[in-house]
C-alpha positions as CSV (number, residue, x, y, z in Angstrom):
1,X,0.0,0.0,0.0
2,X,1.1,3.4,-0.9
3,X,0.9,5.9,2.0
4,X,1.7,9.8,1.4
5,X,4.0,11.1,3.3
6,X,3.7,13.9,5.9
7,X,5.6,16.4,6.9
8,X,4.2,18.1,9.4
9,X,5.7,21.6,11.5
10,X,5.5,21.9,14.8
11,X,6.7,25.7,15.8
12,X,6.3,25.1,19.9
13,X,6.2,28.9,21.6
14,X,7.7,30.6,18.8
15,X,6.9,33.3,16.6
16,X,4.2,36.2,17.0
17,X,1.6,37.2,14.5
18,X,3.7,38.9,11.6
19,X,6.7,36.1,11.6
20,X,4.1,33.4,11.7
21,X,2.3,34.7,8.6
22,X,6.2,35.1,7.1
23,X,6.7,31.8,7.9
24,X,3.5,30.6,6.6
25,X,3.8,32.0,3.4
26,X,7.6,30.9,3.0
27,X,6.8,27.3,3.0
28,X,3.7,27.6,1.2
29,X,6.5,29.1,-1.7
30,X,8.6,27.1,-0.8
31,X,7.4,23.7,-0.6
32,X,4.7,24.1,-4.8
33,X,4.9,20.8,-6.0
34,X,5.4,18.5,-3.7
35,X,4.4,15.1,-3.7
36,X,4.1,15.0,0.5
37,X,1.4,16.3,2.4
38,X,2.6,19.5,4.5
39,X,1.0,20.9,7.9
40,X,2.4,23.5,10.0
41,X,1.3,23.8,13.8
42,X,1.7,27.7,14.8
43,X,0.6,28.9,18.5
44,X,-3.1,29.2,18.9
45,X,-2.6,32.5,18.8
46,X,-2.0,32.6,15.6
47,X,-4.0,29.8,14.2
48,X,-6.2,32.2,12.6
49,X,-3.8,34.5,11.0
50,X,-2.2,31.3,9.7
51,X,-5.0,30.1,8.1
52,X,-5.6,33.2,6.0
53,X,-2.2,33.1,5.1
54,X,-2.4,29.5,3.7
55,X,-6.0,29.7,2.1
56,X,-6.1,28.0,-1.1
57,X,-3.1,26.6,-0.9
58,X,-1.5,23.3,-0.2
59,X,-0.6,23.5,3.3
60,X,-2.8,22.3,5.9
61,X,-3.1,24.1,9.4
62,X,-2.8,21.8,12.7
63,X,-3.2,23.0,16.1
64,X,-0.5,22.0,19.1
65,X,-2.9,20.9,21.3
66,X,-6.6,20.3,22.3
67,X,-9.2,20.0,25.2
68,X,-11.3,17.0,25.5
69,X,-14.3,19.1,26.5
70,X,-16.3,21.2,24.1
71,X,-16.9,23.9,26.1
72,X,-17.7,24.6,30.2
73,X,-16.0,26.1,32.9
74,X,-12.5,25.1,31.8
75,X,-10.3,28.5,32.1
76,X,-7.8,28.5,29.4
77,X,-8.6,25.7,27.2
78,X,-9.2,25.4,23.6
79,X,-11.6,22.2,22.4
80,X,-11.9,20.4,19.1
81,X,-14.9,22.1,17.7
82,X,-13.0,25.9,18.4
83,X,-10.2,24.0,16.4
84,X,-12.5,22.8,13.5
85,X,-14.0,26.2,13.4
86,X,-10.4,28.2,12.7
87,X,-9.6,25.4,9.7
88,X,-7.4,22.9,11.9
89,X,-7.3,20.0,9.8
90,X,-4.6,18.4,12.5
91,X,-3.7,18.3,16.1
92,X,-0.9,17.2,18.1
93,X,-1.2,15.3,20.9
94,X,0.7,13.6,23.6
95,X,3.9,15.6,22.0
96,X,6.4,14.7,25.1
97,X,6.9,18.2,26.4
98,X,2.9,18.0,27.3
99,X,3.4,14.7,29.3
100,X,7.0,15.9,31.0
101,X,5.6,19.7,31.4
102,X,1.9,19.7,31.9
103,X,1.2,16.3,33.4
104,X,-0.4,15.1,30.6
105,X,-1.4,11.0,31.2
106,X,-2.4,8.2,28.3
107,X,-5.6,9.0,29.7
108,X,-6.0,12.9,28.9
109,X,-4.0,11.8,25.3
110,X,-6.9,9.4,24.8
111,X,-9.5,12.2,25.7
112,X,-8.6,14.3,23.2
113,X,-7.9,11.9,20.8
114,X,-11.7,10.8,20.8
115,X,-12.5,15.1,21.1
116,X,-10.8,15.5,18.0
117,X,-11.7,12.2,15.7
118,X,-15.4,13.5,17.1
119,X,-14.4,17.0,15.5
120,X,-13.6,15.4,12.1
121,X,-9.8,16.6,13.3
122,X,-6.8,13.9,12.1
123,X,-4.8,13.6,15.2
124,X,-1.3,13.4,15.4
125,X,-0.8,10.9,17.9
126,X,2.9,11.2,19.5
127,X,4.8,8.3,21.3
128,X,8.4,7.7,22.5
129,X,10.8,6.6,25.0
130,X,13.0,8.3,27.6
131,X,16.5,8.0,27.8
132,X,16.4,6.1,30.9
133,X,13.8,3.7,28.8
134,X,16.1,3.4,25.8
135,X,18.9,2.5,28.3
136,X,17.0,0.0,29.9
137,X,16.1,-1.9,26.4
138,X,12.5,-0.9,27.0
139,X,12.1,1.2,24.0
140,X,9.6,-0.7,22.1
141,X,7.5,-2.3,25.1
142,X,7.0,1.6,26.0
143,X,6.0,3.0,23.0
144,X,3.4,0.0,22.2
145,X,2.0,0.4,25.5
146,X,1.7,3.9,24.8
147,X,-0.2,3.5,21.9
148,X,-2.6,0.6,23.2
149,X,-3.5,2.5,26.0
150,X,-4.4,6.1,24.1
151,X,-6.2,3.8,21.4
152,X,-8.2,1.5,24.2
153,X,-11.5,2.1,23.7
154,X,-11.5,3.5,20.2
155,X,-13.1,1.7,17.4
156,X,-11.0,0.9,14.8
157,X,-13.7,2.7,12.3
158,X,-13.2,5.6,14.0
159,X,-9.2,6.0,13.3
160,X,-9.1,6.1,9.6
161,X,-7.7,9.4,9.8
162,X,-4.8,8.9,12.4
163,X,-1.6,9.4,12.5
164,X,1.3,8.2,14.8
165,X,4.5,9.8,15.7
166,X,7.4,8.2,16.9
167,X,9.3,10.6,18.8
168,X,11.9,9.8,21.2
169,X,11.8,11.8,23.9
170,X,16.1,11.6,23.9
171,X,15.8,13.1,20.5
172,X,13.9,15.8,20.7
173,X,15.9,19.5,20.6
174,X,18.8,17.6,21.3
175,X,20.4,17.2,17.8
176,X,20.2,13.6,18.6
177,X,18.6,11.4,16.3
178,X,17.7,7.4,16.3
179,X,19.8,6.2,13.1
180,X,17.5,5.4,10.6
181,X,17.9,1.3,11.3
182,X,16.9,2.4,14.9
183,X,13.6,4.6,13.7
184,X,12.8,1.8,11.4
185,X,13.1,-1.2,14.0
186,X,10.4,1.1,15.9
187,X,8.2,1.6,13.0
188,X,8.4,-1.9,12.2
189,X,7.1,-3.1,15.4
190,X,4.2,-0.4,15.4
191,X,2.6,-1.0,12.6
192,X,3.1,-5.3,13.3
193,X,1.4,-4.1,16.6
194,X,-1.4,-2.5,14.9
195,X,-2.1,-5.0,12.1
196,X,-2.1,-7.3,15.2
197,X,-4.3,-5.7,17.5
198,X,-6.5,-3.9,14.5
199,X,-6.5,-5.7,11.2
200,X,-4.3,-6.1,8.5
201,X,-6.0,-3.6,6.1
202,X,-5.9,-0.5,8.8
203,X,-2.3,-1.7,9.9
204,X,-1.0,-1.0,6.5
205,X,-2.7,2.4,6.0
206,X,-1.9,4.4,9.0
207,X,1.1,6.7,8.5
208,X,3.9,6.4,11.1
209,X,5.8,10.2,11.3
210,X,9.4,10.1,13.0
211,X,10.2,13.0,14.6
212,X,13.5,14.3,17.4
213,X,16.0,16.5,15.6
214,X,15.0,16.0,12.3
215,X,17.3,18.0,10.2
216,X,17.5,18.6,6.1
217,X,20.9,16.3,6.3
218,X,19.3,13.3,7.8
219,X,15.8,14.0,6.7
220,X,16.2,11.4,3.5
221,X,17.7,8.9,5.5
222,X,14.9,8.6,7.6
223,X,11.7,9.3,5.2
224,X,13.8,6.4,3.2
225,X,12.6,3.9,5.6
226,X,9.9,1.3,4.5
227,X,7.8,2.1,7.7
228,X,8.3,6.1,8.0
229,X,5.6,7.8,6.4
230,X,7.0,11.3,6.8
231,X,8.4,13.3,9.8
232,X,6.9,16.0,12.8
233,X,9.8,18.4,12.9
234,X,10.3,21.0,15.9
235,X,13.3,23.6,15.2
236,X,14.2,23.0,12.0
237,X,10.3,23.9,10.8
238,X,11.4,27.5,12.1
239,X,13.8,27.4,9.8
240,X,12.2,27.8,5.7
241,X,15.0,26.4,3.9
242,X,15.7,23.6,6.1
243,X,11.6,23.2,7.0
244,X,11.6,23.2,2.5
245,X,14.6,20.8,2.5
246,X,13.1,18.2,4.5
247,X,9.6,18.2,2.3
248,X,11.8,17.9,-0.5
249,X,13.5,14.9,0.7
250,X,9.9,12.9,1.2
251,X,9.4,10.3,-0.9
């Protein structure tokens, strides 16, 4: 089966209205004709700006984060349908930083993830090891329970439109990378996980990103892989010609 890639942006706190639309418009330029599927993730802040500048174009908008409920009392939170509404067509969740930083639990992850396949959202669903787990040999026992235990519950019918990302938390604004033999042995065992535990047909059609310190000189490496079906990349996505050289490099 033939899966497009994905290269999807994740800009983190960074960048205020008039350098997001810069940005924005940079990659739109920048990245005309490619055969991979391209998102960008700006602040929510400037989700809406953002949009406008991509209208029409090929560059899909993706929010960093979500809220499981709709709406209510819940001071400071953004739901899935406020999401839809401003054009998200994506949405990261579980990125690391949330779980290390703002206690988020495969519980909360698998919250939004129902919020946002509810929302007609496609979620980017992020898994990956510590150090200390890597160490320890545990690397693909974590990220496998990770994803069982966001998925539990879901019906597979309701997943056609999600995405995983392998990101290991070691990697990630490090400048360390998994070599791509590494990334692949991971992929590998995902997807035999998910063909296992959800069919064949929906194991072979979900698209596994990579992303920790993706770069444009390792970035063909990786999207090389059999199992990588594009990348989620942090700093370098600040940066247009290296954001532009890793689309370039998809496959």
């Amino acid at each position: 089966m033939t899966r497009r890639q994905l290269i999807a942006g994740n800009w983190k706190l960074h960048n205020a209205l008039a350098d997001s639309v810069a940005l924005a418009r940079a990659v739109v330029e920048g990245t005309r004709g490619t055969t991979a599927e391209v998102a960008v993730a700006p602040v929510f802040t400037a989700l809406t700006t953002v949009r406008d500048a991509l209208a029409g174009s090929h560059v899909a908008l993706s929010a960093q984060d979500v809220y499981w409920e709709s709406k209510g009392a819940f001071t400071g939170q953004v739901s899935a349908p406020l999401l839809k509404d401003v054009g998200c067509s994506y949405c990261i969740v579980g990125h690391s930083e949330r779980r290390q930083f703002f206690g988020e639990s495969d519980e909360t992850v698998r919250r939004k993830l129902r919020a946002l396949l509810a929302a007609g959202i496609r979620p980017i669903f992020c898994v990956g090891e510590s150090l200390e787990q890597r160490e320890q040999g545990a690397t693909v026992g974590v990220v496998l329970g990770q994803v069982a235990a966001g998925l539990a519950g879901i019906p597979t019918e309701s997943l056609a439109e999600l995405v995983i990302a392998y990101e290991p938390v070691w990697a990630i604004g490090t400048g360390k990378t998994a070599t791509p033999a590494d990334a692949q042995a991971v992929h590998a065992a995902l997807r035999a996980q998910l063909v296992h535990d959800r069919g064949a047909e929906f194991g072979a059609a979900v698209r596994l990103l990579y992303g920790g310190s993706v770069k444009a000189d390792n970035a063909a490496q990786l999207l090389a892989q059999t199992d990588i079906d594009g990348a989620l990349v942090g700093g370098a996505s600040l940066v247009t010609e290296q954001f532009v050289a890793i689309v370039a490099a998809a496959r």
